[in-house]
N, C-alpha and C positions, 0 to 999 in steps of 0.2 A: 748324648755325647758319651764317649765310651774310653778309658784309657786303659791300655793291655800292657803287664808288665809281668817279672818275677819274685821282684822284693817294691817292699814302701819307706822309702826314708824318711822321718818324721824332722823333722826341726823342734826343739820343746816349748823354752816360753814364748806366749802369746797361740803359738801351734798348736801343740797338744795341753797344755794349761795355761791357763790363764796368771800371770804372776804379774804382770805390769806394775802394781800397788808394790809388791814388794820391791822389786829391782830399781822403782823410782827411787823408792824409800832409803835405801842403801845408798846409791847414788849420788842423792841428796845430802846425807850424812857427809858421802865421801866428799863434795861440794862445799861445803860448811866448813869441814875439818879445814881447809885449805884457804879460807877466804874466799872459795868462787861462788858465782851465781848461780845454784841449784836449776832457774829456768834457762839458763843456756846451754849447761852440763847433760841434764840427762835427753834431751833429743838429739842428743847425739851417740849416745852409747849402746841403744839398741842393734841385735845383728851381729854386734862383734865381740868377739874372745875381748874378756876384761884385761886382759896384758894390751889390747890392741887398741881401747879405750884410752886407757890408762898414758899410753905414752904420746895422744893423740891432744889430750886434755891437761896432762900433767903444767902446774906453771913453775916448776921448776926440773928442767932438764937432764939433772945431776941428782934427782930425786931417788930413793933404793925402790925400785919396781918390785921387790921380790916381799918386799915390808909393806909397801901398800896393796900389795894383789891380795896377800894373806888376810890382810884387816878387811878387806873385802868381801873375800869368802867367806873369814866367821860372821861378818855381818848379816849376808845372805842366806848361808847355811841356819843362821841363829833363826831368820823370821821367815813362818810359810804361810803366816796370819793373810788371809783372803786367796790364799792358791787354792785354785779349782782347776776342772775338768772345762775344756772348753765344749759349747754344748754338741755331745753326739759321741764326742771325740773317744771315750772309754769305749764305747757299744761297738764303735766304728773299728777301732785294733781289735777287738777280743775277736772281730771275725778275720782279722786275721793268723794266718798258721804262726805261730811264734818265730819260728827259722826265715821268715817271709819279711821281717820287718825292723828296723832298727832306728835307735833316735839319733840323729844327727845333730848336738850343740855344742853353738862358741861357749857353753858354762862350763867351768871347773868340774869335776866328779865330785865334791862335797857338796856346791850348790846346786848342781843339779840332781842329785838322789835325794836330796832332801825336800826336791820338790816332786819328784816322781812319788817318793813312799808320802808324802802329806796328801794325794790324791791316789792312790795303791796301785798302781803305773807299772813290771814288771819286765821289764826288758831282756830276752837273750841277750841282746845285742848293741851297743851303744858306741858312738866315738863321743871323747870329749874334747875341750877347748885347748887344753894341753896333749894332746893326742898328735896334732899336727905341728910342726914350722909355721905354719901358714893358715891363717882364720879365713874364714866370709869374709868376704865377696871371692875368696881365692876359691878355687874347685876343692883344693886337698882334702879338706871334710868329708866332703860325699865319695870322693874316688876314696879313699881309705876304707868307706863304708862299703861300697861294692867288692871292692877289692877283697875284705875281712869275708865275706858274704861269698865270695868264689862267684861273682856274678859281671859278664859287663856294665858299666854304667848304663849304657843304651838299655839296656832291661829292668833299669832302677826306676820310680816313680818319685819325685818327691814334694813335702808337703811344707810350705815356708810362711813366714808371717813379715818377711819384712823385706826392703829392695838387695840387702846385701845379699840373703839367701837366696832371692830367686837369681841374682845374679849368679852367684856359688855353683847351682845346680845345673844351671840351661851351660856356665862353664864347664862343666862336668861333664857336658852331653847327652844333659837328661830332663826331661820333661817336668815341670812345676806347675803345681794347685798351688796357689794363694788361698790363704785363708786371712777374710777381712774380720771376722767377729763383728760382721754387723757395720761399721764404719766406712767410711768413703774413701778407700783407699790409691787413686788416682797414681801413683808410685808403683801399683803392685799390676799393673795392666800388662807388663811386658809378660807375664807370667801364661802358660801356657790354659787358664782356665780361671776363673777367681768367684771362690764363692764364699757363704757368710761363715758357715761353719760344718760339721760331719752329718746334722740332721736328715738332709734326704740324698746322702749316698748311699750304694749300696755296693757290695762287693758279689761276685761270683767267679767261681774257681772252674777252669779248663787243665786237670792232672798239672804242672807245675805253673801255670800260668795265672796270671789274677784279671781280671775284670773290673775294672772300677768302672759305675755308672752314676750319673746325677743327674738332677734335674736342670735341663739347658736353660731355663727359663733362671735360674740364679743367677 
């Protein structure tokens, strides 16, 4: 199975690293801080910009969003204890052309670089969560990403870990790899392909166009 495109948009955590333990962990805190129940709070916050969490989950209304987002980010920004590379995932970008590729996350730019450089991650090109109006499951993400890229979306490829983003992308009018890390992820089937992680893809280049190849049996 073959997907032909001119750029790859990445999604980060869970995507391209692995951070789950951290963003729980955060989350949790943020849960506690407030009297809520940490196992109700965080399966719900993956996929979406932390402003978008935040006013989703928030139990009081009248709350300052702009004071709790902040304690948020130093939280996250502060720990990148267990962020990895999810397996393949470094081998799999460095092929491709750097102008070719860019990370598309709902995270902040302070918690997000700080998990790209604990895993040496390099990006030309990035949107972040405060980039847009409008987080996952909304398309603006990734169209701002093609857009920055001088590219149609139609020519974008991208790569998501969770239902918001494949939602986000196929909005956007552009084809999504799921990436399971190995788990059952029954939620992620709308997705144009789903596989466990970067290990047996393979890229090949036709002058500006990309090739992505895997194995169909994943």
């Amino acid at each position: 199975m073959t997907f032909q495109c001119k750029a790859i948009l990445f999604d980060l955590d869970g995507t391209l690293v692995d951070s789950i333990a951290a963003v729980d962990r955060a989350w949790a805190k943020w849960a506690l801080r407030h009297n809520l129940d940490p196992s109700v709070v965080v399966p719900q916050i993956h996929g979406r910009r932390a402003i978008d969490s935040l006013r989703l989950l928030a139990p009081d209304p009248n709350i300052d969003f702009d004071i709790e987002q902040a304690w948020l980010e130093n939280v996250e920004a502060s720990d990148t204890e267990g962020v990895v590379p999810i397996a393949g995932a470094m081998e799999f970008v460095a092929s491709v052309p750097l102008h070719q590729w860019s990370v598309v996350t709902s995270g902040a730019s302070p918690v997000a670089n700080a998990r790209m450089k604990a895993v040496g991650l390099e990006p030309l090109h990035a949107v972040y969560g405060e980039d847009v109006e409008k987080g996952k499951p909304h398309p603006d993400p990734y169209l701002l990403a093609a857009e920055r890229l001088g590219l149609d979306p139609s020519d974008c490829l991208v790569f998501e870990d969770t239902a918001a983003g494949v939602r986000a992308g196929q909005s956007a009018g552009m084809k999504v790899i799921a990436i399971t890390i190995g788990a059952n992820r029954p939620d992620l089937l709308s997705a144009e392909a789903v596989i466990a992680d970067y290990t047996t893809l393979v890229i090949q280049r036709d002058k500006d166009e990309l090739l992505v190849k895997f194995d169909s049996k994943e």
